[in-house]
FIMIDREN-195729 format. One record per residue: x, y, z of N, C-alpha, C, O in turn. Coordinates in steps of 0.05 Angstrom, whole numbers, plus 5000, padded with zeros to 4 digits. Example, Ala and Ser with C-alpha at 12.3 -4.5 7.8 and 13.67 -1.06 7.14 Angstrom:
526448865156524649105156526449345156528549345169/525749555142527349795143525850015157526850235161/
END
This chain:
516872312562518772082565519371962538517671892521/522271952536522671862510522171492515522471372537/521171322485519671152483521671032463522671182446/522470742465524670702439522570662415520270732419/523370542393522370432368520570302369518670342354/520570082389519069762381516269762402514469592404/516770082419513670072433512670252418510670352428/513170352398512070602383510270442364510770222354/507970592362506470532327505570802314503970992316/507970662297508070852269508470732250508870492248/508470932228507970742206511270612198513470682208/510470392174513970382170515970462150517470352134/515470732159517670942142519871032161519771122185/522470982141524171042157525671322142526271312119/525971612159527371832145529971872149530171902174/531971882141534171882148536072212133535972332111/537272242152538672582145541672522143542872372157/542972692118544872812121544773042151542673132162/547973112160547773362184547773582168545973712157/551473602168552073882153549974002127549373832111/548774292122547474292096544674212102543074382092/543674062113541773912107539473982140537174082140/540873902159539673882189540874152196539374292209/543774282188544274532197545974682184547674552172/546274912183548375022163550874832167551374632180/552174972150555574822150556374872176555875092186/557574672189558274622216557374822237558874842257/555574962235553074982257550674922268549274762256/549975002285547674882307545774912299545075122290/544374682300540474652290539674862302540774942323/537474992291535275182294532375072304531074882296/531975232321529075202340527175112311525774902311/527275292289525075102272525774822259523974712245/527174742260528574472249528274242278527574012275/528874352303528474192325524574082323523473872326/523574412317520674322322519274092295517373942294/521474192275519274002249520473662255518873502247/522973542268523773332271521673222295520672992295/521273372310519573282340516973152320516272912317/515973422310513373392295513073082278511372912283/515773062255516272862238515872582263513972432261/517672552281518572312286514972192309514872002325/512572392302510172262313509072112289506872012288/510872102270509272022242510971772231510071582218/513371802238515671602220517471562236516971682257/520371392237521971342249524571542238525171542214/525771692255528471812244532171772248533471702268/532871842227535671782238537272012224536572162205/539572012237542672252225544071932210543871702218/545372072185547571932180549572142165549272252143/551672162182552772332191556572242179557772042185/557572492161561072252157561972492178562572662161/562272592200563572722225562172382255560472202258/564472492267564372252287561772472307560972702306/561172202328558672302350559172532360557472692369/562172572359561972852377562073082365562273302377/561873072339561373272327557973282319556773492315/556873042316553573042309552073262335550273422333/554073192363552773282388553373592387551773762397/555273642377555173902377554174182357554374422359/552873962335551574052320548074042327546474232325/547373772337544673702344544273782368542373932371/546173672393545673762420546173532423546173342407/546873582458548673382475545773032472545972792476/542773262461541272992470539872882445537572792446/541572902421541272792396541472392398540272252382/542372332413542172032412538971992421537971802411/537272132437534572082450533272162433531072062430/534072402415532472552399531772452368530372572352/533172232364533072032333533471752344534971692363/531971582330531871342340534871142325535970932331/535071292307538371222297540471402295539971622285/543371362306544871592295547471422288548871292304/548071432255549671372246551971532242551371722227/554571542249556771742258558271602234557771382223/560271802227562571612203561771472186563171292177/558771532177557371392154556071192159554871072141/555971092189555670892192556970622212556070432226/559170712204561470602217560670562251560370342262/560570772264559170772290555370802282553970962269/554670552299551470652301550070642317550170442332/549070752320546570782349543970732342542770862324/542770492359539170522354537970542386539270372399/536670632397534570782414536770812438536670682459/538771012431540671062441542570922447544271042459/543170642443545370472449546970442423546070472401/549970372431551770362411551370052411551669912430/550269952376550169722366552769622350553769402357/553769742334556069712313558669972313558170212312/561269862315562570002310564969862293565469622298/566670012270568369952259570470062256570370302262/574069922242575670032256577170102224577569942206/577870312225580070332196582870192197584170152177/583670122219586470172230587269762224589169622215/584569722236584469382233583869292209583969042206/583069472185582169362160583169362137582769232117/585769642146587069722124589769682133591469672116/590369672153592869602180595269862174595270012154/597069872194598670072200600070142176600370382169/601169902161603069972139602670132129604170322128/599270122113597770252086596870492100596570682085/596170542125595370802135598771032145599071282144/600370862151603571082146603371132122602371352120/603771042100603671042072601971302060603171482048/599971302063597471432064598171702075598671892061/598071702108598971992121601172062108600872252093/603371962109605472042094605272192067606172422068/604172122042603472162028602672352029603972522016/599972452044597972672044599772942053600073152040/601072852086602273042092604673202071604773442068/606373012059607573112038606873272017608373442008/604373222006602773371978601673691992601173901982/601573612016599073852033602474062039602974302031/603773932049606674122060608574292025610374462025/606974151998607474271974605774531958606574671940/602574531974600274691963601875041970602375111993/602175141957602875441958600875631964600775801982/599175581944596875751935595275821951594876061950/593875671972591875632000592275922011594675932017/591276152017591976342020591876392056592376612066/591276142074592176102094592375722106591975522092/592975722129593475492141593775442159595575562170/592075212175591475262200591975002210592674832194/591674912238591874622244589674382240587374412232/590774172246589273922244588773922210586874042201/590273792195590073752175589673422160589373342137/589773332179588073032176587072862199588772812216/584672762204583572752220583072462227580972352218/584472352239583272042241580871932257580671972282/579271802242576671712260577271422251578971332235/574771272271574271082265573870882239574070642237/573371072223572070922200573571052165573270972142/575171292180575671472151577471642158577371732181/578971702146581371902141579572232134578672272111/579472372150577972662148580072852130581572922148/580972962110583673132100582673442092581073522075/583873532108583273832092585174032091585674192109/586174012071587874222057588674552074590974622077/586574682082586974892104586474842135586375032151/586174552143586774532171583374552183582274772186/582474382188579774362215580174652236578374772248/582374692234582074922253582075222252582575422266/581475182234580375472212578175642228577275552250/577575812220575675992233572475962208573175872186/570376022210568975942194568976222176567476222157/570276432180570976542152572676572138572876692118/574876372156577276152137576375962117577275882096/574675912131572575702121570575752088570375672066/569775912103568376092079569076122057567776092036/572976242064573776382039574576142022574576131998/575375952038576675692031575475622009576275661987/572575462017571175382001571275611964571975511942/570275901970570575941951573075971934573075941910/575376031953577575881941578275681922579875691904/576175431935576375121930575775081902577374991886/572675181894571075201872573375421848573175361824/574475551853576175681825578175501823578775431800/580075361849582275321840582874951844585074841839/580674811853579574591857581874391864582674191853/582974551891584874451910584174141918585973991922/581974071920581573881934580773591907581073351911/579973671890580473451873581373481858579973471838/583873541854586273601846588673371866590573221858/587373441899588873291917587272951908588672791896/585172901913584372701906584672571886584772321887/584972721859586272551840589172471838589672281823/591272581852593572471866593572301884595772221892/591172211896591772031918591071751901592271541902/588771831883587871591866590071481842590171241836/591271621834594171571821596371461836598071311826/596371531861598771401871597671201891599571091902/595271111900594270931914592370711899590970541909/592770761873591370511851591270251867589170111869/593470201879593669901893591069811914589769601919/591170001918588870011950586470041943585970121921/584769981958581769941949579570161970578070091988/580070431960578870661974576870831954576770831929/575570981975573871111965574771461967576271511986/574271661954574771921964572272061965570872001945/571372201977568672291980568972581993569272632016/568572761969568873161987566173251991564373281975/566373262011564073342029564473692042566573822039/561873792057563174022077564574232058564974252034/565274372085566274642052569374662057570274882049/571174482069574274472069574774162068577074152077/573973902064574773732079574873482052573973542029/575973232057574873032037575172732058576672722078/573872562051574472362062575472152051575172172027/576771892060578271762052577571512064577571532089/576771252054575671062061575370862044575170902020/575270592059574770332039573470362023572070552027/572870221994570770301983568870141995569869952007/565870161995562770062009563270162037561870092056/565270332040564570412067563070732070562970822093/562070882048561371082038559071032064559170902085/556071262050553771292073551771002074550670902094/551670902044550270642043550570442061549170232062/553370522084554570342101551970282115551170052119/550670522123549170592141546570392135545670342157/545370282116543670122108543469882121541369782129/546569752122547269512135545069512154543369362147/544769632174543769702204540969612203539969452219/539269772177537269772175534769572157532369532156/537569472141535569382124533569082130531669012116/534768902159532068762171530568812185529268642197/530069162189527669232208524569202189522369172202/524569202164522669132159521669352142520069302124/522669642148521569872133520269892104521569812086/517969992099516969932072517570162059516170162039/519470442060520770562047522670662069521970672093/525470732057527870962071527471212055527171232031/527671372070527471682057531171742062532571662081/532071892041535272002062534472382039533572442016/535372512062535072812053538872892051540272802070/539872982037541673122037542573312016541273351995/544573422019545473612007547473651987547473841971/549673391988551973351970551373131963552472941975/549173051935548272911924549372891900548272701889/551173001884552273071863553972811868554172721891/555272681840557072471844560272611852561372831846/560872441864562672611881562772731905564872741918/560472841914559772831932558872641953557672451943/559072641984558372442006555572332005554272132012/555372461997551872391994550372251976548372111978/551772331957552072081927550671811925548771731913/552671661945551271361943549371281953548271081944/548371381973545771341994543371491974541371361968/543571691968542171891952541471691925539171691918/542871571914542871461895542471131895542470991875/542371051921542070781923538770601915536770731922/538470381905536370331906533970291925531570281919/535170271949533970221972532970471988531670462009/533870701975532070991989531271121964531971071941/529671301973528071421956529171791961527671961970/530871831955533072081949532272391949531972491926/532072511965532072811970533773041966534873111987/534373171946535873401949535773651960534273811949/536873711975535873981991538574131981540774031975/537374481980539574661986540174702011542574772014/538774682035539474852059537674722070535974592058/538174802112536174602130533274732113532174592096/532475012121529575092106528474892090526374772097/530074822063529374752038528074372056526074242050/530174302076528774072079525974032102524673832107/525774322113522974392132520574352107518374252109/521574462086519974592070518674302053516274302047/519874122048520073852037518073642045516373502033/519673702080517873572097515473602108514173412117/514573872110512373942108510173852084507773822084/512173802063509573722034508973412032507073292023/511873292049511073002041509572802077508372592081/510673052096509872712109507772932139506772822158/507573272135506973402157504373632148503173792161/504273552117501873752121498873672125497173852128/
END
């Protein structure tokens, strides 16, 4: 029987995960050894996802019963949050930045993206609206993952995507956003402080005497950046889920 937070005694460490990279390859499904070292972890410490894909993509990466299975799940960085399965906080892009500046914006994107030649294919869903962030990716969400694949190495010679980002930052100076490339086709687009540190908000009067956050795009520039780098966690770089079994085994399971 799952047990929330506040009847548990454990100690007060709180671990917190990047998904993609980190909990599971690039937008695939956790592995039976990654399910068993989190079960293992969470008899020792408290855990959470903080996650820039919305819930329904965390679920289909974690499983339909990832809200029972982490005592936090932060979706959109934060933006949506969950603690012992209930939705506590949610936030809205649409109300913060309002309609004008988000036509402006799509407009924009769609125009630069309808000019890229080079992309050696293209597929649908090329900007993604969530709650909290503008999702953009240059070959389309609906790629195949060895669209995907090629994309990415694509990305790295011909650095399609911040190339796009430094055009958005040139022509959106006015506005007060963040860009953050994450994933191996995608970038996000968001207030600035609405990055993963969002996710802190949530936590920081439970009392915790350290935050752990593990991820993978820790590089500046990367999604992972500010949380990774924040003073209030204590920062993990992983290559791959393994590398963070392997981690966790030295610091909190052997």
């Amino acid at each position: 029987m799952w047990i929330p937070i506040a009847q548990r005694e454990r100690g007060r460490i709180l671990v917190l995960f990047d998904v993609d990279g980190t909990l599971t390859p690039a937008r695939k499904v956790i592995g039976d050894d990654m399910r068993a070292t989190l079960a293992a972890l969470r008899n020792k410490v408290v855990i959470g996802t903080v996650g820039g894909s919305d819930m329904d993509k965390q679920m289909e990466q974690l499983g339909s019963d990832v809200l029972t299975n982490f005592d936090y799940c932060f979706a959109e960085n934060g933006l949506v949050a969950y603690k012992n399965g209930e939705l506590i906080a949610k936030q809205s892009l649409s109300a913060h930045l309002g309609d004008d500046v988000l036509k402006r914006l799509i407009n924009f994107m769609l125009g630069y993206m309808a000019k890229i030649d080079t992309i050696p294919v293209k597929r649908g869903t090329f900007i993604e609206f969530r709650n909290g962030m503008l999702n953009v990716s240059p070959v389309g969400r609906n790629c195949s993952q060895e669209e995907r694949d090629a994309f990415e190495k694509f990305d790295l010679e011909h650095n399609i995507r911040r190339d796009f980002v430094n055009a958005l930052k040139k022509e959106f100076s006015d506005v007060d956003l963040t860009y953050s490339i994450g994933s191996q086709i995608s970038f996000d687009v968001f207030p600035t402080g609405w990055d993963k540190t969002y996710a802190l908000k949530h936590v920081e009067s439970e009392g915790f005497e350290e935050v752990h956050f593990f991820g993978d795009k820790t590089h500046e520039g990367g999604n992972d950046f500010e949380i990774y780098t924040d003073s209030r966690t204590i920062g993990h770089r992983v290559e791959s889920p393994e590398d963070t079994i392997r981690i966790l085994g030295e610091l909190f399971l052997s």
